[in-house]
Steps between C-alpha positions, in 0.01 A plus 500: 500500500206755510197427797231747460306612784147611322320779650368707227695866508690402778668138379839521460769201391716311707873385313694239645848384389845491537747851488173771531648736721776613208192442258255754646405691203459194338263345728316873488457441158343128490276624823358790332606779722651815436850601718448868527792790574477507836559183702578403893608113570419458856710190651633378855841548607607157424465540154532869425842405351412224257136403397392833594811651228450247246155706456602818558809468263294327196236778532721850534700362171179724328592785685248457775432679783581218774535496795534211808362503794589235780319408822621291772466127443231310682140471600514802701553720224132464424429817711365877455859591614670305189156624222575866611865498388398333171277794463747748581763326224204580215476842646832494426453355158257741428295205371132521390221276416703369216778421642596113588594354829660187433542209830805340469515207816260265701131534618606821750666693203196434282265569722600826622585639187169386357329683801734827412403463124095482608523814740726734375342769275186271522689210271752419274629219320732248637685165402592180728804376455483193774854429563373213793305148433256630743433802304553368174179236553315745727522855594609599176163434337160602573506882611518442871765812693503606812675565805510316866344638774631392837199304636502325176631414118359677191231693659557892332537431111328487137454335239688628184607252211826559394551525092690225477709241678829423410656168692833386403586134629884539475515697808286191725887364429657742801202553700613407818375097611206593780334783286505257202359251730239754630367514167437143435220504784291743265614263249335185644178718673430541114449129420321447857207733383506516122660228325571163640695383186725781602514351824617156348784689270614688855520166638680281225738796461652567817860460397557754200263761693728496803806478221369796307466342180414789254244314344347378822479842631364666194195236528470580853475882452280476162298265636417697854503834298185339275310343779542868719417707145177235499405661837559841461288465137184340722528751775738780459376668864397264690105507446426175448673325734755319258793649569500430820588181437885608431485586853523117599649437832593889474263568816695341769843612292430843530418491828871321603644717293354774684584359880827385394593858373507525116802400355577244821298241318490527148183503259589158347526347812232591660288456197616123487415494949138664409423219217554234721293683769211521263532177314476334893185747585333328165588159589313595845203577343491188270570738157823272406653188631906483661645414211458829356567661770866265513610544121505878555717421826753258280513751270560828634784280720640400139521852428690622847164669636416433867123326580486642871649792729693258647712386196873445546750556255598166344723388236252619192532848642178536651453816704575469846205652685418486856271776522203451726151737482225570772161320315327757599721755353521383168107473475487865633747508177282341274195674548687804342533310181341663181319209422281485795102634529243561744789405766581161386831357395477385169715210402581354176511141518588218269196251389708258280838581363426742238217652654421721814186669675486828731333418832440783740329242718852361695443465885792645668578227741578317184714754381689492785526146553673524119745727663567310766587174287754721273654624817 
C-alpha cells in the first residue's frame, strides 16, 4: 500500500506492508527515489543487529558504500552530543549532498537523523524507516527533526521531508509490549481530532489491535499515516495554525516528559495523561460534554495507556506511574512550548469528537486545577 504525502517538489510516498526491510530497493523503486553509492543507516543500539542489518545487507548487495552508525537507545539520544557523532561518521563516509542517510528505529532515531540530513553540508536526502508504532503513525511523516534541549522537547530542529518513507508492519510483531502500546495513544489522538469514524473502528476493535492482527494494524498505520499526510498537505510549517492540531494533549505531555526526565515517562504515555488533561480543560469551558471526555478514558485503558500520573499497574498492563509534578513547574514548562504567542499557552482542545480548536485564552488556575485532578 502506497500513501502519498502531496507537497509539490517535496512529496514523497509512504509504502506499507509486510517483509520491507529485506525489500528496500523494491520499495525505492515504487516510491520514486533514487538509492545512491554512498549510504549511512543510522539506528539505536537495540536494533543495530537486526532491523538496522536487514537494510544495510539488502542495500550493499549493489556494491554500496554503507556504512552503520548506532546511537544509544532512548530519548536522551536526541542531543548535540549524539548529532555531532553522526556528523563525524559522514566525515568519515566522505558523504556529500548526494549521499542518503537512511533512519532505521523509533521517533528518536528518525528525528535525529533527519536533523543530521537537514544540517550537514546544508542538506541531503534521507529515508524513514519507522521501526516503532509511534513512529510509524507519527514522527516518520511530515518533515519535523530536531534535537532536545534540556529545559524542553524539540526546541533546536528543521523541517526537512524525507524522500520517502518506508514502514514495514512485520517488525510491530517483536516490538516490545509498552512501546507498541505507546503508539496506540497517537493512534486514538488521531480519531479525537480528525476522524470520529476512526474513533468508532478504534473502539469496536480493541481486541485484534492489542493482538496484533496484521490486518488490524495495517488499517491503523494507513489510516493515521493519511489523516497526518492530510495535515502536513494543508500546512506543511505550521503557518496556518492546522498542524497544530496533531499536537493534541501534547502541551501538558511534553511538559511531564520534561519534569519526569525524558525517557522516565515515555512519549505515549504521557501523550495519552496530556489528552485527558485537555479533553477535562474543554469540558470546563463548556466546548464538549463528559462523555467524550470518558470514551477516550475507556479507551486508552483498553489499550494499556494510563489516564492520570497516578495510574497503577493492573492486570491489562497499564503503566505503573506514581510520578507527581509542582503545577507551577509544569506551566513554567509549558510556556516554552513552540506553539505558544504573545506569552500565552496555546492549547488544542477537542470541540466534538472529530474536531478540535486552539485556544490561547486558558486561565491558569484552571490549568492547574486539571493537574491537580490527574494527580
Amino acid at each position: 500500500m502506497i500513501v502519498s504525502v502531496s507537497l509539490a517538489e517535496r512529496s514523497y510516498g509512504i509504502a506499507i506492508g509486510p517483509g520491507l526491510l529485506s525489500q528496500f530497493e523494491d520499495a525505492a523503486e515504487r516510491l520514486e527515489f533514487d538509492v545512491p553509492r554512498t549510504v549511512i543507516v543510522v539506528t539505536d543500539e537495540n536494533l543495530r543487529d537486526s532491523h538496522a542489518e536487514s537494510v544495510a545487507q539488502a542495500l550493499a548487495k549493489e556494491r554500496r558504500n554503507v556504512a552503520v552508525h548506532a546511537v544509544p537507545a532512548g530519548e536522551r539520544s536526541k542531543s548535540m552530543e549524539q548529532l555531532s557523532a553522526i556528523y563525524d561518521a559522514l566525515v568519515d563516509l566522505k558523504a556529500d549532498r548526494k549521499s542518503l542517510v537512511i533512519a532505521v528505529g523509533g521517533g528518536v532515531v528518525g528525528d535525529l537523523s533527519g536533523f543530521a540530513a537537514a544540517s550537514y553540508n546544508r542538506g541531503m536526502p534521507f529515508v524513514q524507516v519507522p521501526t516503532s508504532l509511534l513512529a510509524m503513525v507519527d514522527s516518520s511523516v511530515g518533515g519535523k527533526t530536531g534535537i532536545n534541549h534540556p529545559k524542553g522537547k524539540n526546541l533546536i530542529g528543521a523541517f526537512h521531508q524525507p524522500v520517502g518513507v518506508i514502514v514495514d508492519t512485520d517488525v510491530l510483531s517483536t516490538l516490545p509490549d509498552r512501546d507498541y502500546r505507546g503508539g496506540l495513544a497517537e493512534v486514538v489522538k488521531y480519531g479525537v481530532i480528525l476522524d470520529a469514524e476512526f474513533f468508532d473502528w478504534l473502539e469496536q476493535n480493541v481486541a485484534p489491535i492489542n493482538a496484533r492482527d496484521p490486518a488490524a494494524l495495517e488499517h491503523v498505520v494507513a489510516r493515521s499515516c493519511e489523516l497526518k499526510a492530510y495535515v502536513v498537505k494543508e500546512d506543511e510549517r505550521e503557518t496556518t495554525g492546522l498542524r497544530a492540531i496533531l499536537n493534541y494533549g501534547h502541551t501538558f505531555a511534553h511538559a511531564f516528559e520534561a519534569l519526569a526526565g525524558y525517557g522516565e515517562l515515555s512519549h505515549g504515555e504521557a501523550v495519552a495523561i496530556g489528552m485527558i488533561c485537555a479533553s477535562r480543560l474543554a469540558e470546563l469551558r463548556g466546548l464538549i460534554d463528559a462523555q467524550t471526555t470518558t470514551r477516550q478514558i475507556e479507551l486508552l485503558c483498553a489499550f494499556g495507556l494510563p489516564a492520570s500520573l497516578g495510574d497503577e499497574e493492573v492486570s491489562s498492563g497499564r503503566l505503573r506511574s506514581r510520578l507527581a509534578f509542582d503545577s507551577d513547574e509544569v506551566i513554567e514548562r509549558m510556556k516554552l512550548d513552540k506553539k505558544n504567542s504573545g506569552g500565552k499557552i496555546r492549547f488544542i482542545l477537542p470541540k466534538k469528537m472529530g474536531e478540535v480548536g486552539l485556544f490561547d485564552d486558558c486561565e491558569e488556575e484552571d490549568v492547574r486545577g486539571i493537574l491537580a485532578e490527574i494527580a
